[in-house]
VEXKEDO-176150 format. One record per atom (N, C-alpha, C): atom name; x, z, y. Coordinates in steps of 0.001 Angstrom, whole numbers, plus 500000, padded with zeros to 6 digits. Layout:
// residues N
+----+--------+--------+--------+
| at |      x |      z |      y |
+----+--------+--------+--------+
| CA |      X |      Z |      Y |
...
+----+--------+--------+--------+
***
This chain:
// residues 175
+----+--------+--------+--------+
| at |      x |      z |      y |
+----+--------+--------+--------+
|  N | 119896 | 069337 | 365706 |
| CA | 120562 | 068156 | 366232 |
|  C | 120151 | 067976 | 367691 |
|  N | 121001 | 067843 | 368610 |
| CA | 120461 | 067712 | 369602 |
|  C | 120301 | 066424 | 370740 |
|  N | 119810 | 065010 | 369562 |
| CA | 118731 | 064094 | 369895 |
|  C | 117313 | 065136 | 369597 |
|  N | 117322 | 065295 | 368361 |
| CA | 116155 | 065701 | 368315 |
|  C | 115644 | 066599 | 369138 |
|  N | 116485 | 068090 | 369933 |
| CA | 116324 | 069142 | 370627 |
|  C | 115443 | 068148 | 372130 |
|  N | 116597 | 067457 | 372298 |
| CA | 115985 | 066750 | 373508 |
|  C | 114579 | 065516 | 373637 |
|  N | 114633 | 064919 | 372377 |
| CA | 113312 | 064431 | 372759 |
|  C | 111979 | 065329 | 372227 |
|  N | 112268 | 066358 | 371907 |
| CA | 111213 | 067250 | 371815 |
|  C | 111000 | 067891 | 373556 |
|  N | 112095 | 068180 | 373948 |
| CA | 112006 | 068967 | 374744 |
|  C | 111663 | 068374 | 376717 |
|  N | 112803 | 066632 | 376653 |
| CA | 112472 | 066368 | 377800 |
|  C | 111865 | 064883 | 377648 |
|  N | 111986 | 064305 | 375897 |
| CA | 111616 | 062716 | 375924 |
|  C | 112273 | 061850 | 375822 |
|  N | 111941 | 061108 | 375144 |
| CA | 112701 | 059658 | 374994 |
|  C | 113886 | 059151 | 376083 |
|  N | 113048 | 059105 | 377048 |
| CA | 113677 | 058495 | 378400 |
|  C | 115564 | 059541 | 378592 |
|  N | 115427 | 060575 | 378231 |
| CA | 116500 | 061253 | 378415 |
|  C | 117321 | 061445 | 377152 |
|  N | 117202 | 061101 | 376512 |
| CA | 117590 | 060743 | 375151 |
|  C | 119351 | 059689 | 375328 |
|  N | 120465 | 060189 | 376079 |
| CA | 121147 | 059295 | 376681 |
|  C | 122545 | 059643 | 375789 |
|  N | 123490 | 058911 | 375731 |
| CA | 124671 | 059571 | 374836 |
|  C | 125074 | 060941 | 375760 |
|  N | 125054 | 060527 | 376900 |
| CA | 125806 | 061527 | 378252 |
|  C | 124956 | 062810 | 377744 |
|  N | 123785 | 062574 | 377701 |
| CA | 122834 | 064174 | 377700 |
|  C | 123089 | 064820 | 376172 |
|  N | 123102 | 063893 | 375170 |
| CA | 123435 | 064629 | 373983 |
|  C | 124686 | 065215 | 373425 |
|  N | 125399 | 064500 | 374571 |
| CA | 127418 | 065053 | 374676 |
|  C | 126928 | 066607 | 374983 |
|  N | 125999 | 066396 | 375818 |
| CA | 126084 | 067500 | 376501 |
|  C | 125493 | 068771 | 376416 |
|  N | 124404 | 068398 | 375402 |
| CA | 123742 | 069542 | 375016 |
|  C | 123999 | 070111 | 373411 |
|  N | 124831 | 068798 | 373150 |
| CA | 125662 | 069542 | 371365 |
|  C | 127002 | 069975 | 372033 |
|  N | 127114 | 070166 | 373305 |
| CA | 128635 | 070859 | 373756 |
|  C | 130308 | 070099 | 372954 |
|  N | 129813 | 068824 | 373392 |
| CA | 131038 | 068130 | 372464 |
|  C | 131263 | 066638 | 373997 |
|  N | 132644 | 066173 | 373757 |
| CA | 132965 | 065246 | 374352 |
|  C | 131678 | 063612 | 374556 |
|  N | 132014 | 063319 | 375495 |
| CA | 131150 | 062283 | 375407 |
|  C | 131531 | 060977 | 374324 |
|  N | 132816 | 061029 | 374259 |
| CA | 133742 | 060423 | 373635 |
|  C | 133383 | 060262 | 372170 |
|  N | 133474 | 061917 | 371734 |
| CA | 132906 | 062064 | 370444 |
|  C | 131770 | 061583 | 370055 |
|  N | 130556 | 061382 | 370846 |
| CA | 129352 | 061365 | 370625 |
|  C | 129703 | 059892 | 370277 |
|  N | 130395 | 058760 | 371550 |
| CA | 130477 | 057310 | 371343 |
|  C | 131227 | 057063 | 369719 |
|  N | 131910 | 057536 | 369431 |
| CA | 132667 | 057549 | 368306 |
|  C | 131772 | 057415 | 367324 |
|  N | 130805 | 058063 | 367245 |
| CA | 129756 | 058264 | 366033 |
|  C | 128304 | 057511 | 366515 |
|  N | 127911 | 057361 | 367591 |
| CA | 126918 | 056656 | 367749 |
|  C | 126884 | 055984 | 369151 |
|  N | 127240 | 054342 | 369148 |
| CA | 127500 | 053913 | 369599 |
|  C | 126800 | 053398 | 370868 |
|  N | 125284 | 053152 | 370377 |
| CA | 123919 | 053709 | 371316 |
|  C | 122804 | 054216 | 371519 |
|  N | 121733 | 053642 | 371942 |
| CA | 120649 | 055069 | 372262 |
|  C | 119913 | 054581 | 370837 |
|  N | 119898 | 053705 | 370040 |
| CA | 119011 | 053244 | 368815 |
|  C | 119527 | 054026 | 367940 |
|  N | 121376 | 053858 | 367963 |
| CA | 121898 | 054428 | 367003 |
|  C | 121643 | 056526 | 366849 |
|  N | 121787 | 056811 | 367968 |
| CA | 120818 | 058242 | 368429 |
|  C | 119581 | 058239 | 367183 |
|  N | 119093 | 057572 | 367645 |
| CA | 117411 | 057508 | 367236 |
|  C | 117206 | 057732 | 365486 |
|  N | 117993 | 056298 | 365469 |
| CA | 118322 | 056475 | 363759 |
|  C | 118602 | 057760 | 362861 |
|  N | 119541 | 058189 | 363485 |
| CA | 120318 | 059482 | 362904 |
|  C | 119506 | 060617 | 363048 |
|  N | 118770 | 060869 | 364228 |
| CA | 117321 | 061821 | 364699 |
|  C | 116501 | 061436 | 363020 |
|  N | 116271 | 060202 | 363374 |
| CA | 114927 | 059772 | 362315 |
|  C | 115554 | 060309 | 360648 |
|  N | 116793 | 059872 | 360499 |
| CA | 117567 | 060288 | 359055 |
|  C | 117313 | 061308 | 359068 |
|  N | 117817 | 062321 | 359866 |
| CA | 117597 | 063831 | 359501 |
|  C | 116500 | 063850 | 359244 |
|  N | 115140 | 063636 | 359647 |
| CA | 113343 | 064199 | 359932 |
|  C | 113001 | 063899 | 358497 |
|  N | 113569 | 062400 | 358265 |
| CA | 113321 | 061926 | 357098 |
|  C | 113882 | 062899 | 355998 |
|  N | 115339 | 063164 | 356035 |
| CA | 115653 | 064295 | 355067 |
|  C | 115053 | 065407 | 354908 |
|  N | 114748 | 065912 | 355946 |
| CA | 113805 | 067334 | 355627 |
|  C | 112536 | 067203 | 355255 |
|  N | 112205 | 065677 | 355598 |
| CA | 110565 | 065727 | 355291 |
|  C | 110533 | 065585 | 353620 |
|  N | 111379 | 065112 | 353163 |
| CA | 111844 | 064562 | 351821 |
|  C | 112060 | 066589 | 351222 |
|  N | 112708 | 066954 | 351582 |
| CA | 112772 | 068513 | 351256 |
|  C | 112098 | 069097 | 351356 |
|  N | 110840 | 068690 | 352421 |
| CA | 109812 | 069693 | 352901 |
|  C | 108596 | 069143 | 351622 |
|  N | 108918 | 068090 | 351298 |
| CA | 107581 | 067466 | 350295 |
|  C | 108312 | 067957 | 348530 |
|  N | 109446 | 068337 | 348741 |
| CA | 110015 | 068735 | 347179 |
|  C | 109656 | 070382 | 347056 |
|  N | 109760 | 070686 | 347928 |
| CA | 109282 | 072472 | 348155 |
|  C | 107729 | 072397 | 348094 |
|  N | 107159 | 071557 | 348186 |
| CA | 105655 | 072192 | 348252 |
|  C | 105131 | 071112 | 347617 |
|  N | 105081 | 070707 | 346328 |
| CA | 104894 | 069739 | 345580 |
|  C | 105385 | 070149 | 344272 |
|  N | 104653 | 070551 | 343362 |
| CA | 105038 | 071002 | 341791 |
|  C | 104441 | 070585 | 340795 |
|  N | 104836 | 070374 | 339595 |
| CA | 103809 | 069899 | 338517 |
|  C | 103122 | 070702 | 338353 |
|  N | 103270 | 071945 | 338470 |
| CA | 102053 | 072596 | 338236 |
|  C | 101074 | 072869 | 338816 |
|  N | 101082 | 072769 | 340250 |
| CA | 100151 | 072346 | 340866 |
|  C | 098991 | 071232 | 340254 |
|  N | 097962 | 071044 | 341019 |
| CA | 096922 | 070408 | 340709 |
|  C | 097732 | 068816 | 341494 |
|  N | 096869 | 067780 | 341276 |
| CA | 097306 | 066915 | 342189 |
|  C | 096778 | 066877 | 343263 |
|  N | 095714 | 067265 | 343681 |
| CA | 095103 | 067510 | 344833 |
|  C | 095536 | 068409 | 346033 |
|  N | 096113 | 069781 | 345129 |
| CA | 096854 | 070311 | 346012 |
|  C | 098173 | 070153 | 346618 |
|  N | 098331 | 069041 | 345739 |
| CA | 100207 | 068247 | 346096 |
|  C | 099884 | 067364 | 346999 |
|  N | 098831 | 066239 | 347399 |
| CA | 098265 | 065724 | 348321 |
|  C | 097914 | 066119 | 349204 |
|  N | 097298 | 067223 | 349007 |
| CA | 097374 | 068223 | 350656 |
|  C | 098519 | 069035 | 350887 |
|  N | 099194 | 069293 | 349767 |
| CA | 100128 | 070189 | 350919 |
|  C | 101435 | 068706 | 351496 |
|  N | 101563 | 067881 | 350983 |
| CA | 102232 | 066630 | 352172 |
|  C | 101424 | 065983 | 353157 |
|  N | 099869 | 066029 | 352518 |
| CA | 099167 | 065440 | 353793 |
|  C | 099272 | 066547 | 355389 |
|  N | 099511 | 067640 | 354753 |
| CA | 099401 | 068331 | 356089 |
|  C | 100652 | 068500 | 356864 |
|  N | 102110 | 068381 | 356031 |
| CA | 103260 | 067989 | 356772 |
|  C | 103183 | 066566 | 357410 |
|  N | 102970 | 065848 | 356753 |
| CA | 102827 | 064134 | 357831 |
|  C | 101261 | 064797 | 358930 |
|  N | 100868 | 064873 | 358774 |
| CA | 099706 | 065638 | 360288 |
|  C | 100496 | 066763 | 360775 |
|  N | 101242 | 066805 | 360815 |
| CA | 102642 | 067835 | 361707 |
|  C | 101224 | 069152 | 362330 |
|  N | 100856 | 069536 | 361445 |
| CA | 099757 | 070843 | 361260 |
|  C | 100851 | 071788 | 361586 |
|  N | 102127 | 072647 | 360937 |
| CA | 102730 | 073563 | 361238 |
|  C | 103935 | 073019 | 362518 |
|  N | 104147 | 073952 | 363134 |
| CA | 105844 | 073712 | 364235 |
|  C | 106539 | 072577 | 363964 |
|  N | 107461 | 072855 | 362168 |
| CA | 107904 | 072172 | 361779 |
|  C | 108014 | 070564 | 362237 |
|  N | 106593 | 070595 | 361527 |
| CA | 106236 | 069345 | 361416 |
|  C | 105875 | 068707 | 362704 |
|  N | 104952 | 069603 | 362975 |
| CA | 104977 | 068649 | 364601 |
|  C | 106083 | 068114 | 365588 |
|  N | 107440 | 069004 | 364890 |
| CA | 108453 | 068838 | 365884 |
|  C | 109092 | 067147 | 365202 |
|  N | 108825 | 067394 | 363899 |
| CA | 109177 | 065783 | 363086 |
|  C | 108675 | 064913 | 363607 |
|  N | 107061 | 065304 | 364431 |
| CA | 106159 | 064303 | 364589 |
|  C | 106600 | 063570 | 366164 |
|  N | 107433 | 064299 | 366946 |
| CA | 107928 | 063811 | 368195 |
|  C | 108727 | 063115 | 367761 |
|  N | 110119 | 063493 | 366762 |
| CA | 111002 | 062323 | 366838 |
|  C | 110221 | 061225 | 365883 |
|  N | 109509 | 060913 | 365331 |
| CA | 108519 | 060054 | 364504 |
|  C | 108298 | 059147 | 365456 |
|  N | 107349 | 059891 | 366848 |
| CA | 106338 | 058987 | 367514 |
|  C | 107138 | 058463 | 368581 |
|  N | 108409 | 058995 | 368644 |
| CA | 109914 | 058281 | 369564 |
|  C | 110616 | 057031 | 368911 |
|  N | 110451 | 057388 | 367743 |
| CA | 111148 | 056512 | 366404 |
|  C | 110095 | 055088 | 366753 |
|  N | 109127 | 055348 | 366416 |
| CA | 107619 | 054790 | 366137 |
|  C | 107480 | 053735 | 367158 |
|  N | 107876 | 054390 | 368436 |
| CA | 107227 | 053408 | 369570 |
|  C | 108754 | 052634 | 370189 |
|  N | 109593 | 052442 | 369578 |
| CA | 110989 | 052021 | 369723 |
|  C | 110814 | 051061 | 368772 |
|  N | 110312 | 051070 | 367601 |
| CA | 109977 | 050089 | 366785 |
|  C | 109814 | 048948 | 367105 |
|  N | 109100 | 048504 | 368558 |
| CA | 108465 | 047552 | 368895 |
|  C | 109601 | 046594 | 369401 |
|  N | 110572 | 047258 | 369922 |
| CA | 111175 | 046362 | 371069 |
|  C | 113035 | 046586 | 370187 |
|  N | 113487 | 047060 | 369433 |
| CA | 114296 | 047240 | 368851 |
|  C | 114122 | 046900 | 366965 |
|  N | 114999 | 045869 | 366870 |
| CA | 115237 | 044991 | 365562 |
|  C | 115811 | 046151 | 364254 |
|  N | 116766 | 046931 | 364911 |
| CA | 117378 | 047758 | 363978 |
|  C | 116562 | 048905 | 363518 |
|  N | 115659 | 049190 | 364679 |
| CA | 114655 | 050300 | 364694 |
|  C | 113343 | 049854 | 363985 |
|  N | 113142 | 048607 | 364102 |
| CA | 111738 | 048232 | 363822 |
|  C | 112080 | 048046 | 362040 |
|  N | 113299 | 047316 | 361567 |
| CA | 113190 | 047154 | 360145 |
|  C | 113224 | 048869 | 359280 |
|  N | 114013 | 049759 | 360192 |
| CA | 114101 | 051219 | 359440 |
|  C | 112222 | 051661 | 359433 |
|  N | 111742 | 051575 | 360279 |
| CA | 110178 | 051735 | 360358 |
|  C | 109763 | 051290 | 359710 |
|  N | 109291 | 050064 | 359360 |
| CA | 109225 | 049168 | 358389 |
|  C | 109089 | 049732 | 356841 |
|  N | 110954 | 049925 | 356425 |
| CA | 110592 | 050157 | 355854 |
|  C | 109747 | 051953 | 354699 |
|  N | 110149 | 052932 | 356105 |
| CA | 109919 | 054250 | 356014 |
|  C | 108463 | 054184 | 355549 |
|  N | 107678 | 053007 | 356417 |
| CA | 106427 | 053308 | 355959 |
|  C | 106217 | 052751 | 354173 |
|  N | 107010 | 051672 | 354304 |
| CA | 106568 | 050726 | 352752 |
|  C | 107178 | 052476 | 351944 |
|  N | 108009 | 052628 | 351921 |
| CA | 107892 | 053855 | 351136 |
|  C | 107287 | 055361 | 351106 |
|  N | 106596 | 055908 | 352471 |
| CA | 105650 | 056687 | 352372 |
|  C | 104303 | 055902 | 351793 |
|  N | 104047 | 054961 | 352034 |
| CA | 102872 | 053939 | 351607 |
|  C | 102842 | 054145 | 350052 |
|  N | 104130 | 054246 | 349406 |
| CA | 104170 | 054215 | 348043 |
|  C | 103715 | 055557 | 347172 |
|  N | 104525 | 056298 | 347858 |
| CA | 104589 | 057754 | 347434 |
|  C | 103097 | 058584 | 348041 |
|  N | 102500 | 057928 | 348909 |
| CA | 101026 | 058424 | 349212 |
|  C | 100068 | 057595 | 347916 |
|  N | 100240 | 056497 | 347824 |
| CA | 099314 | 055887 | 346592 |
|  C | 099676 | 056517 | 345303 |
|  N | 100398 | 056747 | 344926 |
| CA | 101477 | 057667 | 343718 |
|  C | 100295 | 059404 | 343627 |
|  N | 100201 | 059689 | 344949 |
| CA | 099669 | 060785 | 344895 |
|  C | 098226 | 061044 | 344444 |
|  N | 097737 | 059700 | 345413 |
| CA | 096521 | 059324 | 345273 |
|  C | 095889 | 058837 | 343805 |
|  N | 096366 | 058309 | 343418 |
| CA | 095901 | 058155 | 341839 |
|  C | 096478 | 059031 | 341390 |
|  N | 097417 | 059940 | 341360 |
| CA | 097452 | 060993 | 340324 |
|  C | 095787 | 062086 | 340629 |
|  N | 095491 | 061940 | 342114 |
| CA | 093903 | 062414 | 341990 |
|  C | 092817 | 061840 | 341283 |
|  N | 093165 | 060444 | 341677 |
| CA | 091983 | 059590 | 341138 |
|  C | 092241 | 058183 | 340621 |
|  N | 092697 | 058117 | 339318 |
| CA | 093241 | 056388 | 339215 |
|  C | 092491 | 054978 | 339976 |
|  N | 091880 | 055656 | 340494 |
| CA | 090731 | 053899 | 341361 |
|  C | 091615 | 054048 | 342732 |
|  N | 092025 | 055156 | 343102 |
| CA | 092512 | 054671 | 344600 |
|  C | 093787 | 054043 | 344700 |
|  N | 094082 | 053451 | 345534 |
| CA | 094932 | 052739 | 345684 |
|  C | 095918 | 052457 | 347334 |
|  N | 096384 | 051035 | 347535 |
| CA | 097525 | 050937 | 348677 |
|  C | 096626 | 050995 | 349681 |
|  N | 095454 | 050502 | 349798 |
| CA | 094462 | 050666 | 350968 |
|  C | 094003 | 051486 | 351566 |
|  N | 093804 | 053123 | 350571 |
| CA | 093493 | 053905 | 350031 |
|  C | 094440 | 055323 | 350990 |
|  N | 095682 | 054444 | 350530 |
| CA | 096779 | 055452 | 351297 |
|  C | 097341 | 054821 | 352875 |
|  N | 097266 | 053942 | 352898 |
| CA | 097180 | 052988 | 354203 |
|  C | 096565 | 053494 | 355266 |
|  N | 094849 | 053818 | 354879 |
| CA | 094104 | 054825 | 355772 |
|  C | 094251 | 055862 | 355810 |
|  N | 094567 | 056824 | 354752 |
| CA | 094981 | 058462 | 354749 |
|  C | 096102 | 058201 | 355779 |
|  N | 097323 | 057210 | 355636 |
| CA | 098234 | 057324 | 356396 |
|  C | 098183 | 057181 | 357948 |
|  N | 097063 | 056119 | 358787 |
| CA | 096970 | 056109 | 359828 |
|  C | 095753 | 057337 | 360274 |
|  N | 095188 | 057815 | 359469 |
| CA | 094153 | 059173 | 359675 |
|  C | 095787 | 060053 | 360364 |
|  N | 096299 | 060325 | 359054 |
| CA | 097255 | 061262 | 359126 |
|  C | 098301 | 061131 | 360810 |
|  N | 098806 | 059987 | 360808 |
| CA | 099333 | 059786 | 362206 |
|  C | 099083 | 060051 | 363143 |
|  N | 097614 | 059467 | 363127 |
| CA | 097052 | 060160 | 364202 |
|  C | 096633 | 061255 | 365055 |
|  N | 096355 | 061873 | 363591 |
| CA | 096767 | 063525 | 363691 |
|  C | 097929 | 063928 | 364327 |
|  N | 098952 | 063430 | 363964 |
| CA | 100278 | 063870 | 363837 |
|  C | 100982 | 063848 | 365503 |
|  N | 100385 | 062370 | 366535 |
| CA | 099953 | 062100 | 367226 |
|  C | 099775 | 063068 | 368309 |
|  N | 098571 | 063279 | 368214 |
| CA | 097798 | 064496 | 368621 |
|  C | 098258 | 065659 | 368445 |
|  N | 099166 | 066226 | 367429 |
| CA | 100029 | 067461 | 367375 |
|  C | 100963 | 067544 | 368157 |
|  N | 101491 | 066321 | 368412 |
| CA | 102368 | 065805 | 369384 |
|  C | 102246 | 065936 | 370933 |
|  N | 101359 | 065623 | 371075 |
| CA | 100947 | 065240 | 372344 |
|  C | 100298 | 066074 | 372843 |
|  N | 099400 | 067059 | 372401 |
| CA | 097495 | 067135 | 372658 |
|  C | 097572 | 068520 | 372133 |
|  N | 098956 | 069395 | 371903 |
| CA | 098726 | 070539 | 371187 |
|  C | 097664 | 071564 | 371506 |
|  N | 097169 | 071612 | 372142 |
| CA | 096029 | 072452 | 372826 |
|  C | 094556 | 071623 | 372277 |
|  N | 094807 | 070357 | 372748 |
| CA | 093416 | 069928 | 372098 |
|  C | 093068 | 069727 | 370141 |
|  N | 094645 | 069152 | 370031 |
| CA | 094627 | 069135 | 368218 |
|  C | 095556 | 070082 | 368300 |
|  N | 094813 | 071753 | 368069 |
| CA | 095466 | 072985 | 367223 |
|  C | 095758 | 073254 | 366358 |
|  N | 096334 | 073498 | 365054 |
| CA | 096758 | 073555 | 364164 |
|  C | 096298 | 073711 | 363390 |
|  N | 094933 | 074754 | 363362 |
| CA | 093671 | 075110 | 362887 |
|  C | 092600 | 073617 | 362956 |
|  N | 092720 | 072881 | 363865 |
| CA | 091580 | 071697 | 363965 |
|  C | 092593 | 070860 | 363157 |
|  N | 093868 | 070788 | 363120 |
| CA | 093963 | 069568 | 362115 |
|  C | 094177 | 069830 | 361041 |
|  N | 094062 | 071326 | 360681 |
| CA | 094034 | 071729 | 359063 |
|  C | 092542 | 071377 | 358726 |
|  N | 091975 | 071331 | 359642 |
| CA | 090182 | 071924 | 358796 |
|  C | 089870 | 070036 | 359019 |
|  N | 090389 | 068982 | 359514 |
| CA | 090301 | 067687 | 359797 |
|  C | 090840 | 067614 | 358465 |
|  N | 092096 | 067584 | 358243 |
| CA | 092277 | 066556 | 357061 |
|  C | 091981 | 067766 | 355838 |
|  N | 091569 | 068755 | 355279 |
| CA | 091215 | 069082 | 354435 |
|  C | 089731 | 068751 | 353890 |
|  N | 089090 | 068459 | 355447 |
| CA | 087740 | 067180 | 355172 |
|  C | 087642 | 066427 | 354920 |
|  N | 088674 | 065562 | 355514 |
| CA | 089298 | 064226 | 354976 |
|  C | 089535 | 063960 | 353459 |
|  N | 090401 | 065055 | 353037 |
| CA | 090933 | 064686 | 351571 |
|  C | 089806 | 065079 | 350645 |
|  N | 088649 | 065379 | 351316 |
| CA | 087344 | 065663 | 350317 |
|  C | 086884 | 064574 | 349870 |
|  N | 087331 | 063353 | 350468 |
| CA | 086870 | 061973 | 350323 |
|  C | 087086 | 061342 | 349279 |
|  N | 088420 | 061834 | 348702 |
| CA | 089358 | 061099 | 347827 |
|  C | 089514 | 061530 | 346907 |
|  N | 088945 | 062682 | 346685 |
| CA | 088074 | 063271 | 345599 |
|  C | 087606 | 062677 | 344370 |
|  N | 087476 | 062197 | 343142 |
| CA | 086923 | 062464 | 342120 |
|  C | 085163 | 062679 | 342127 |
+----+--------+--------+--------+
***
């Protein structure tokens, strides 16, 4: 999609209907037709990330797995540890910081987290029935932060430092 191409590539700030006419090689016209402005952009960026992240957590998540290892292998997609993910983690932390100042943006945030919030506690007691929303609340801002830093800092948080971070991390939550 190429909101997403572009705020990976030049940032939020360029994130414009004109630039995304222009880099999905389609009328500007067309683009207004379907998204009317730069939130509505954003949204549709965030839908997709959200869809794949939703696909990316059904592919690597099995009953037969342990539960521990189903907790790490999504904890390490939300810490955008591989490409993938880190590339989720730009339109996330674009999504994320639009939140603040945009009503339409801030309730979709809202509620993305009340439902990763859910589905992280879900995980979490299938490790350990004592943990709980608090439990995943902090895994979740650990995890961001990471995610963050994959974002931003790729040289300083390598892919290797935030695998061997939150696989320390999830030693915590342990049993």
């Amino acid at each position: 999609m190429a909101v997403q191409d572009i705020l990976v590539s030049d940032g939020i700030e360029d994130v414009t209907i004109r630039n995304v006419a222009k880099a999905a090689g389609v009328s500007l016209g067309a683009v207004q037709h379907h998204y009317r402005t730069k939130d509505d952009l954003l949204m549709a960026a965030m839908d997709r990330v959200s869809g794949q992240f939703m696909e990316r957590v059904m592919s690597v998540t099995t009953p037969t797995a342990t539960p521990t290892a189903n907790l790490a292998a999504v904890c390490h997609i939300l810490g955008g540890v591989d490409d993938e993910s880190r590339t989720a983690s730009v339109v996330w932390l674009a999504f994320a910081s639009k939140a603040a100042t945009s009503e339409l943006i801030g309730r979709a945030h809202q509620e993305s987290w009340r439902l990763l919030e859910g589905g992280l506690t879900e995980l979490l007691r299938q490790v350990d029935p004592v943990l709980g929303s608090d439990d995943a609340a902090t895994l979740m801002a650990l995890l961001d932060g990471i995610a963050i830093a994959r974002a931003t800092e790729a040289e300083r948080m390598t892919r290797e430092r935030a695998h061997r971070i939150i696989s320390a991390l999830l030693e915590h939550f342990e049993p």
